[in-house]
N, C-alpha and C positions, 0 to 999 in steps of 0.2 A: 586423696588418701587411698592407697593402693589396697585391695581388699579381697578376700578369699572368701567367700562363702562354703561350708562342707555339708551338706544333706545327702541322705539316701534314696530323698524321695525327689526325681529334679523337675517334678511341677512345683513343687515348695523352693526349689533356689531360682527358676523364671519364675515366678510370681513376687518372691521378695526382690529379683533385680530388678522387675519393670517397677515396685513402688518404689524404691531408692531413687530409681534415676528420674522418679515423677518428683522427686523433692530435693536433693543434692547433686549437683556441677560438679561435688569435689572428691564424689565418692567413686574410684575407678576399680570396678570389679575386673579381678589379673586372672580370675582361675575363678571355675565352680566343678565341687566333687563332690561324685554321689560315692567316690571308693575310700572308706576311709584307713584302709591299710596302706594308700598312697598319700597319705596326707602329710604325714612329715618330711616324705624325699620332696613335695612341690613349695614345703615350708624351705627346704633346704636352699632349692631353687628361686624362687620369686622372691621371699624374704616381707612378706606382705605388713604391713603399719596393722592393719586389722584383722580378725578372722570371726567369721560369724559361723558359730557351733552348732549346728543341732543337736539337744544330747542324746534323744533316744534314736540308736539307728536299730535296724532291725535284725541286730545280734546280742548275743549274752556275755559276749568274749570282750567288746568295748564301745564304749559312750564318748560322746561329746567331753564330757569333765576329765576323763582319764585323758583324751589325746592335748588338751586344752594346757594342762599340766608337763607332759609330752613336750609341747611347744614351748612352755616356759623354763623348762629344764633347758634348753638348745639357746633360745631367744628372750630373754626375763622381759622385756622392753614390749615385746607386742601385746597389743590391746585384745581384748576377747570380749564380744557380747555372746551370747546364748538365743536359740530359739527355742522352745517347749512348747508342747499343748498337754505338759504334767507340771500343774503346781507345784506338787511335791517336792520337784528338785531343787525348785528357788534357792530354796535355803543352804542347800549342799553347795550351789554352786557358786557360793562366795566365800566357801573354805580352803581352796585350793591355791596353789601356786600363781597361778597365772593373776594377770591384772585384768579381774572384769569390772567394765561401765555397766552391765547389764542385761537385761534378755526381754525377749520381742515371745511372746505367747502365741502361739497359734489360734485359731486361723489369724492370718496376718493380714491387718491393715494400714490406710495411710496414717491415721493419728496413736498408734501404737510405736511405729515405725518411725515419724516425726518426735517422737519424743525421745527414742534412744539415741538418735542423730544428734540430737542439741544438745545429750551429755555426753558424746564424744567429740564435738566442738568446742563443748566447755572446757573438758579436761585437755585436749591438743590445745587448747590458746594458752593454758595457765603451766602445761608440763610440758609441753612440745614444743619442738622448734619446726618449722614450716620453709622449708628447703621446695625450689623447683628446677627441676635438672634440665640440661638444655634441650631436650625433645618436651617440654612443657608438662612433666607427670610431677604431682606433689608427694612430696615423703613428707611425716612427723616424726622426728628424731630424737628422742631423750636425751639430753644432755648429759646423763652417765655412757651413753654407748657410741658418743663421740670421743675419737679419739685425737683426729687432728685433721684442721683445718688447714688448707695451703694452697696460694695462687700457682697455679697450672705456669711453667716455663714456657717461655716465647707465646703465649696468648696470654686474652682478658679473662679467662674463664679462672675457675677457683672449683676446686676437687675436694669436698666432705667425705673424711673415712671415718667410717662408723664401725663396729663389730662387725656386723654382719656383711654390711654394702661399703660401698664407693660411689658418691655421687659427684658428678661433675656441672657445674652449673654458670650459666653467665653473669650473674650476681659477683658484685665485689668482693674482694676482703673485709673491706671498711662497709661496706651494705650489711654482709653477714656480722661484724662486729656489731653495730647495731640491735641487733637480734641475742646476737648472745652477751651483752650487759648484765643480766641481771641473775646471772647465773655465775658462782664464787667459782665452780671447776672449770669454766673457760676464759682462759686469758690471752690476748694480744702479745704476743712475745718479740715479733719480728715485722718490719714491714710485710713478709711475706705468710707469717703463722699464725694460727690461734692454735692453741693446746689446751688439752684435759690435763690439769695439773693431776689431777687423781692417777693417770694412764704412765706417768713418770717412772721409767725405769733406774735411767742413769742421767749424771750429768757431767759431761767432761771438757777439759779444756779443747777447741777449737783453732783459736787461734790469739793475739794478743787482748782481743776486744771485745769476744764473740763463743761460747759453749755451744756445744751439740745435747739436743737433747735424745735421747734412745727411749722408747715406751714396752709397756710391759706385753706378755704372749709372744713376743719375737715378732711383733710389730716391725715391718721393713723398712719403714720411711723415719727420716729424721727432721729433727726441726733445729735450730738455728737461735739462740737469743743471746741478748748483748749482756754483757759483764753488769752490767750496773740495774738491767730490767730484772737479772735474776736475781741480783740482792733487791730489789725493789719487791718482786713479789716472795724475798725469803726464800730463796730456792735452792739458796747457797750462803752461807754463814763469811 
């Protein structure tokens, strides 16, 4: 799970990275900021599954919760835990925007820090989808900010577009169908697609057999399904 940590203070983000990586394999720290006025151009850039917040930094102009909110106005899909050594905020910091699992109290240790990791493994197995792209890095994907699945031309590889990314992975079509089963917005349409029925702009004739489908934001890529799949999932009357 690709991950950001942002603190002001950076003995607190090496100290929480050496315990993360004393207990998780799967947790790949991308970036750590002690600047938080660059934290949304490196959200821009990385596009990180996680961000671990500290909320007090040492100004009056912004916190952890404000940038947090920040990130989910751009990205609604990333996950946000919280660090604090102020009770106080607990409570604030589960009225905002963003999707938090939680927060790690300062001083930080291993069974603080083992605990918020197994609710963000809980919550990635039962809302996420678990993509590994072919340089071996895992992403967790929400199946709303999928928009289309599609096997890569002249290779085995298969290319996930999501909002924000594009991942390209050695995994099959039919692998990745398996994964997204059980999920009503991703459908099988084509030997070569899966689509976010949700992401459905347009639907037009193609050719005697076969529609094009067009997705919404001015989405570039198209998808392909046969006359009879579209009346099968309703897509076409």
């Amino acid at each position: 799970m690709r991950t950001m940590i942002v603190d002001d203070v950076l003995y607190s983000i090496l100290n929480l990275k050496k315990i993360i990586g004393s207990i998780s394999s799967e947790i790949e720290i991308i970036a750590e900021i002690t600047d938080p006025d660059i934290v949304i151009d490196r959200v821009k850039e990385l596009h990180p599954d996680l961000i671990i917040f500290d909320i007090d930094f040492c100004r009056n102009d912004i916190n952890g919760l404000m940038l947090a909110d920040k990130v989910a106005e751009i990205y609604p899909e990333t996950m946000i835990v919280y660090a604090t050594a102020h009770g106080c905020y607990t409570a604030n910091a589960f009225e905002g925007k963003a999707i938090v699992l939680g927060y790690i109290t300062k001083p930080f240790n291993r069974i603080k820090v083992m605990r918020v990791l197994e609710k963000i493994s809980t919550y990635s197995t039962k809302q996420r989808i678990e993509f590994k792209d072919k340089f071996g890095s895992i992403f967790y994907l929400s199946p709303k900010e999928i928009i289309l699945i599609e096997k890569k031309v002249c290779t085995k590889n298969t290319i996930i577009h999501a909002i924000s990314k594009s991942i390209e992975t050695t995994e099959t079509l039919t692998t990745i169908e398996s994964k997204t089963n059980n999920f009503k917005n991703l459908k099988r349409v084509h030997r070569g697609f899966i689509i976010n029925k949700d992401k459905i702009f347009s639907i037009s004739n193609f050719n005697e057999t076969s529609m094009e489908i067009k997705f919404t934001d001015n989405f570039p890529h198209i998808a392909l399904i046969t006359k009879d799949r579209a009346h099968e999932l309703e897509l076409i009357s």
